[in-house]
C-alpha positions, 0 to 999 in steps of 0.5 A: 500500500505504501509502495502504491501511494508513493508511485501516485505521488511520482506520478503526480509531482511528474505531472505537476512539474511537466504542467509547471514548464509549459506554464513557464515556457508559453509565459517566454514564448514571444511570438515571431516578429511578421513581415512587412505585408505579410499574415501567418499562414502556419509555424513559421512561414508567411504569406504576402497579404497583396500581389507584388506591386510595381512600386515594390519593383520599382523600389528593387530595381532602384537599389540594383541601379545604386548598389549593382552593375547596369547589366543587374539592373538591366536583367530585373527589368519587366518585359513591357511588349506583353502589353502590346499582345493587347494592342495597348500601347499605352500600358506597354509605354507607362505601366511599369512607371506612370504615378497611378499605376504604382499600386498594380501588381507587377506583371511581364517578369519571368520566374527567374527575375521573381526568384531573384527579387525573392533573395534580395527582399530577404537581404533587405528585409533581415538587414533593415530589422539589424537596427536597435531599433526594430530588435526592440520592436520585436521584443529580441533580446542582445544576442537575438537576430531575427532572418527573414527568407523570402521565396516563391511559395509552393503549389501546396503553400498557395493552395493552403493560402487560397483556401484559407479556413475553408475546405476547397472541395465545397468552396473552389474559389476559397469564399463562401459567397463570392458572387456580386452585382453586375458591373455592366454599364453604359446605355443599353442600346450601346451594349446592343451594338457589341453583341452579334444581334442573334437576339433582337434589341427587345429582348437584349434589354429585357435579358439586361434588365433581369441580370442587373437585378441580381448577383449576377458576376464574380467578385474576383477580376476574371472574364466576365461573361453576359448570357451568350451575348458578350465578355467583359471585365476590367481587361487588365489588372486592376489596384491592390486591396481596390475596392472591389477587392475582398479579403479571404478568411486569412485576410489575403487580397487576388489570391483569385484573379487579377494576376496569375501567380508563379509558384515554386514549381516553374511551368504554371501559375496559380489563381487566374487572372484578368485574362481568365474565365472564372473556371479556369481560376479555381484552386485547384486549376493551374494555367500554364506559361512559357514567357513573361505574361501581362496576366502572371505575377507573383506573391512571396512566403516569408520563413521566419528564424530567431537565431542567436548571434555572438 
């Protein structure tokens, strides 16, 4: 009886002393510092809130231009001719640079030049936290450095990201309700003359009316389509966090349309985008690329480290 009493006291000091050091272990562990427009997405790994802007390349290949040589400045810069596939000239002479493109995504780059823009954030990003300054914002101690490895994510990282919270074989765009009202605008007479007028005036403006009342189109900046009358839509990326945009539930903006995304793996994209039909941009779909697109970007997945430093 005695020998039985001591063994249950063993035990229950055990599990007092293990209950003990979690106690003391979660009270020390400070959570990991998050990079600049990043969300968790699991562990230690982030994820970049919005698609890569051009004022982000334009920021990159300013500091190639100071700190590097003209052929590194040279290789980083966008293939603006992908524009001119569309006949739109104009993007092809000022997207990358005009003020009020600043906050579109950055397009026309291939999977090289968005790896290699991957290496130099993380060189920027982990000696820009270096200062005392932001080792106290993240509550680092003396001895502590925090490292910041930025990449291109995995199809599997992306497909966690897109779908969120939420089971992607019931929700295949990662939203639960992701259609809106229709955007079509204009007289109805002048939508009339871009169709083939299969359908007669009459019925084009009953048709019209009936799908302007409803939510009619998807949120996400993809081909839109009215019945089998014409295609529609933004026809080019459009801003950042735009209005039209809705986060998903990890608070992540065009993980759907807009621009495609490259992932780790080279030869396809993830998402869709302006240039794709809805279906075509599921999670699970992939759209394939040989060349820089005026449709493809890319986000970035953050590694966090704390390491100590002598």
């Amino acid at each position: 009886m005695i020998r039985m009493l001591n063994v249950k006291t063993f035990l229950i000091l055990c599990l007092l002393i293990i209950h003990v050091q979690l106690a003391f272990g979660q009270q020390n562990d400070k959570p990991l510092p998050e990079p600049p427009n990043c969300v968790k997405l699991h562990d230690n790994l982030f994820i970049d809130k919005t698609e890569i802007d051009n004022i982000h390349w334009l920021e990159y290949v300013y500091y190639l231009k100071r700190d590097s040589s003209n052929a590194a400045y040279t290789a980083a810069l966008p293939d603006t001719t992908v524009w001119l596939v569309y006949k739109d000239t104009a993007k092809y002479e000022t997207y990358l640079r005009l003020r009020s493109f600043r906050d579109f995504p950055v397009v026309g780059v291939t999977h090289q030049q968005a790896e290699n823009y991957c290496r130099w954030r993380s060189q920027a990003v982990t000696s820009f936290s270096k200062s005392e300054e932001k080792r106290k914002r993240m509550n680092l101690q003396n001895d502590q450095q925090a490292i910041f490895t930025f990449r291109l994510p995995t199809e599997k990282e992306w497909i966690e990201a897109a779908a969120g919270s939420l089971d992607q074989n019931t929700f295949p765009y990662g939203y639960v309700d992701f259609m809106s009202s229709s955007s079509l605008s204009g007289k109805p007479i002048d939508l009339y003359e871009k169709t083939d007028k299969t359908q007669t005036f009459k019925i084009f403006k009953a048709d019209l009316k009936r799908f302007n009342k409803g939510k009619n189109e998807p949120m996400f900046n993809v081909i839109k389509q009215f019945n089998n009358y014409f295609l529609y839509g933004d026809n080019a990326p459009r801003i950042s966090r735009d209005k039209k945009s809705v986060a998903n539930t990890l608070g992540l903006f065009d993980m759907i349309g807009n621009v495609a995304e490259f992932v780790e793996e080279p030869g396809f994209s993830k998402g869709g985008g302006w240039a794709h039909y809805l279906n075509a941009a599921a999670i699970n779909r992939r759209q394939p690329y040989s060349k820089p697109e005026a449709w493809l970007g890319f986000r970035c997945v953050c590694e966090v480290e704390i390491k100590t430093v002598k």
